[in-house]
N, C-alpha and C positions, 0 to 999 in steps of 0.2 A: 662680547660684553663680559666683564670681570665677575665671576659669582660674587653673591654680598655674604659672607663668612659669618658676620654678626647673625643673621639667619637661622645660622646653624643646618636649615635642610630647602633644599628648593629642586629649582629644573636648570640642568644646561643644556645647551644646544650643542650637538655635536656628532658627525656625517649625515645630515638631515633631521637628525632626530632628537625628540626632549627626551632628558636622563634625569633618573632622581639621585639626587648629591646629599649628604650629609658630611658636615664638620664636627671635629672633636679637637680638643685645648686649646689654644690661643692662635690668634690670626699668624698667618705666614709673615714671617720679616725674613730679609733679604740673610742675615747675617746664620742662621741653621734651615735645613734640607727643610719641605715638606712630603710624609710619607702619603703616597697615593695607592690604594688597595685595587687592586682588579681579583675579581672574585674567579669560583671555580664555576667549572660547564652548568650545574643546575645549580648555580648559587645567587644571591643579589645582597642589596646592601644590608636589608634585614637580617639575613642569616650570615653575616657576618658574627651577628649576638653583641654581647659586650667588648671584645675584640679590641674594633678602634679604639675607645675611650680607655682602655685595660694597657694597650699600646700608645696611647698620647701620655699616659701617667709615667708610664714606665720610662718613656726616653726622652721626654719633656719637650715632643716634635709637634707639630699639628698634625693632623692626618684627619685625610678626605676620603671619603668610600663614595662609589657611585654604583648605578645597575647599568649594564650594559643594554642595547635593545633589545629586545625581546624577554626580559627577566624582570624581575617585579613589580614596580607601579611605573615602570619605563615604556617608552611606547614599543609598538610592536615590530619585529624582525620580520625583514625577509625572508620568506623559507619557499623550497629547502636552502641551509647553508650553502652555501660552498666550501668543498672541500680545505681549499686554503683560505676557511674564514677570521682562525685565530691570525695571518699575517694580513689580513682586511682592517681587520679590529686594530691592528699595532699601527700601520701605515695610514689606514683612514681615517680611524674616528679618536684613538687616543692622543692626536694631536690637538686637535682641538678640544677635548677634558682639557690639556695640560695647558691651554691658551686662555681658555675660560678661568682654572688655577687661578692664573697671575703669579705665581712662585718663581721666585731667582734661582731657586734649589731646590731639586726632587730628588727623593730616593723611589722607586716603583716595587713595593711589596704585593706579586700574585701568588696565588692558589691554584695550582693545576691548569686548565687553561690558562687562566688569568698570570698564570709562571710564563707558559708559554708567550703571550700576549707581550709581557713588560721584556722576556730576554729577546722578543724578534725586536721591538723597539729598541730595544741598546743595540743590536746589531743590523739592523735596517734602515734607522733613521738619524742622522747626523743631531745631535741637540744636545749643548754642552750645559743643557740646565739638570740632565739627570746625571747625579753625581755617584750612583749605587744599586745595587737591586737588591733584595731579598727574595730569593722564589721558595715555596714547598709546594712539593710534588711536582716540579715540573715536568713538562713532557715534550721529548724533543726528534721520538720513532716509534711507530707502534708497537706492542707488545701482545703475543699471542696472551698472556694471561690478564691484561688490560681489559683488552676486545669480550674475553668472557667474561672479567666483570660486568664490561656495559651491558652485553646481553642480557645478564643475570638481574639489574636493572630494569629495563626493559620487560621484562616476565614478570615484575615483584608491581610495575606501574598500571598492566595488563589486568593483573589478578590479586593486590592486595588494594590498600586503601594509601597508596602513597600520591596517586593524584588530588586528593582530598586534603592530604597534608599539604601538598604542594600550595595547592590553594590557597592557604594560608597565607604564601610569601609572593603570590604569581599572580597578575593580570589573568595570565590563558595559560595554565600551567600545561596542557596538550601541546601548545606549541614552544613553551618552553623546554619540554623534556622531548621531542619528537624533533626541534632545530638540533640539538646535542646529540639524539643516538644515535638519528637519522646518518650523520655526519659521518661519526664515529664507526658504524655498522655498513657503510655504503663499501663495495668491495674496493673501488679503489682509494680507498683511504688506508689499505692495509701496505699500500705504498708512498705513502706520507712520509716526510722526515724532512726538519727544518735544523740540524745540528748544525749546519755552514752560520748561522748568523752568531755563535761562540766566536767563533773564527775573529768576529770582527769587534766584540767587547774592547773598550779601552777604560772599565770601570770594576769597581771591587764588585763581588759578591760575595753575598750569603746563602747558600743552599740548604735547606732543612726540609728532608727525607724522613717517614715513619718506618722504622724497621719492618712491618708487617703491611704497608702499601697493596691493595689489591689491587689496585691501577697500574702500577708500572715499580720495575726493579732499581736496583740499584748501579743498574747499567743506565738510566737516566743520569744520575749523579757523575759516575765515571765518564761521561760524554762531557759533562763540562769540565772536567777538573781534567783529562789528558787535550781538549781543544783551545782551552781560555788562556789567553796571555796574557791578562789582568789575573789579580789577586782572587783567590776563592778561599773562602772558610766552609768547611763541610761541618753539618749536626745529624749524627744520623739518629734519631731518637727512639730509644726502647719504648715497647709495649704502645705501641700509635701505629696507624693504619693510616688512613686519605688525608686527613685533615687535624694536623700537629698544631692546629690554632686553637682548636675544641677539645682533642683529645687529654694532650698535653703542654696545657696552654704557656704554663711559670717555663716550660724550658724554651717554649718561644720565644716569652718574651725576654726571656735574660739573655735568649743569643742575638735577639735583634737589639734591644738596648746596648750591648757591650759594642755591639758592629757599628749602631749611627754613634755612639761616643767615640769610639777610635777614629771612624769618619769625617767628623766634626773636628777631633782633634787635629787630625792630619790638616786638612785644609786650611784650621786657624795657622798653623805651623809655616804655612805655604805663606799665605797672606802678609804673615811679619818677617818673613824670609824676604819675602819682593820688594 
């Protein structure tokens, strides 16, 4: 079943499970992309903030944010993860968001996993409706200084007041924050690495990296741009850490605005070409 847009926030159904959806700007029509947001490992649609709607003004696209299972008013995850849960997430469940959609055109704009998530789906799943990505911070091999970020997390969830915050955005924030470090902190994940799905891109990207990332280096970046045989634009952004959507939001969005306008241009070009 088609989500009803006019809405603006409801439930889809998608690998068994109800997801909370929220809509920003104008319903999808066939003729520009819709941007679909897949969030980061402890993130959902709430904490995305003002964001979508900061990003439907700027590129004058719709865009749809949803929580994945187990994160915010979304039903609950299986746990523990599995280790290859972010290519679960791409092959099982984001197909069906993007069916429920109803969109002729996607661009898939994620966050850290949620990076991860939308580029194993461009390289995983055959679907000529995503026409682009945007990722920040993706992640596509572990990183020894990653790994003690999450740690360092983990300690801060243990012994400050961040379950309590969590609370705020989370159903069962214990097992929201325990599917992700669990994951992440299990030994063999420190043998993880999804970079082949590059490999098999046949769409532009946008890559936007915080110069100061605790999570992962700028050897994440370089894995795509020496693998991709599609087009990549790199932003590597001063004075930002994890999350280049909050930190420093105006350079977000002027690099994803200029990316779906040239996007957009290209393919009207193709259109009147044919």
């Amino acid at each position: 079943m088609t989500l009803d847009w006019a809405k603006g926030r409801g439930r889809l159904t998608a690998g068994g499970r109800a997801l909370e959806w929220a809509a920003f700007g104008a319903a999808p029509r066939p003729d520009v992309p819709t941007i679909v947001l897949l969030h980061e490992g402890l993130g959902c649609l709430d904490l995305w903030r003002d964001f979508p709607a900061r990003l439907s003004a700027a590129t004058g696209l719709p865009v749809l944010a949803y929580s994945r299972a187990g994160y915010g008013r979304s039903d609950p995850a299986d746990l523990p993860r599995p280790l290859d849960y972010m290519t679960r997430e791409a092959v099982d469940v984001l197909p069906d968001v993007l069916n429920a959609l109803g969109a002729d055109r996607v661009i898939l704009l994620g966050h850290s996993d949620g990076a991860t998530i939308a580029a194993e789906y461009a390289g995983r799943v055959e679907d000529f409706r995503v026409r682009g990505l945007i990722l920040m911070a993706p992640h596509f091999f572990t990183e020894d200084m990653g790994l003690a970020s999450i740690a360092e997390a983990r300690t801060a969830f243990e012994t400050t007041d961040l379950k309590a915050r969590m609370a705020r955005y989370h159903d069962d924030p214990e097992a929201t924050f325990r599917g992700w470090s669990d994951a992440w902190l299990a030994p063999g994940f420190r043998r993880w690495s999804v970079g082949e799905v590059i490999d098999y891109w046949r769409i532009p990207a946008l890559v936007i990296q915080g110069r100061q990332d605790q999570y992962g280096t700028l050897a994440q970046v370089r894995e795509i741009e020496t693998r991709s045989y599609a087009p990549v634009d790199t932003v590597i952004v001063e004075d930002c850490a994890h999350a280049p959507h909050l930190e420093q939001p105006q350079a977000v969005l002027d690099a994803a605005a200029e990316f779906c306008a040239r996007l957009t241009r290209i393919e009207a070009a193709e259109v009147d070409c044919a």
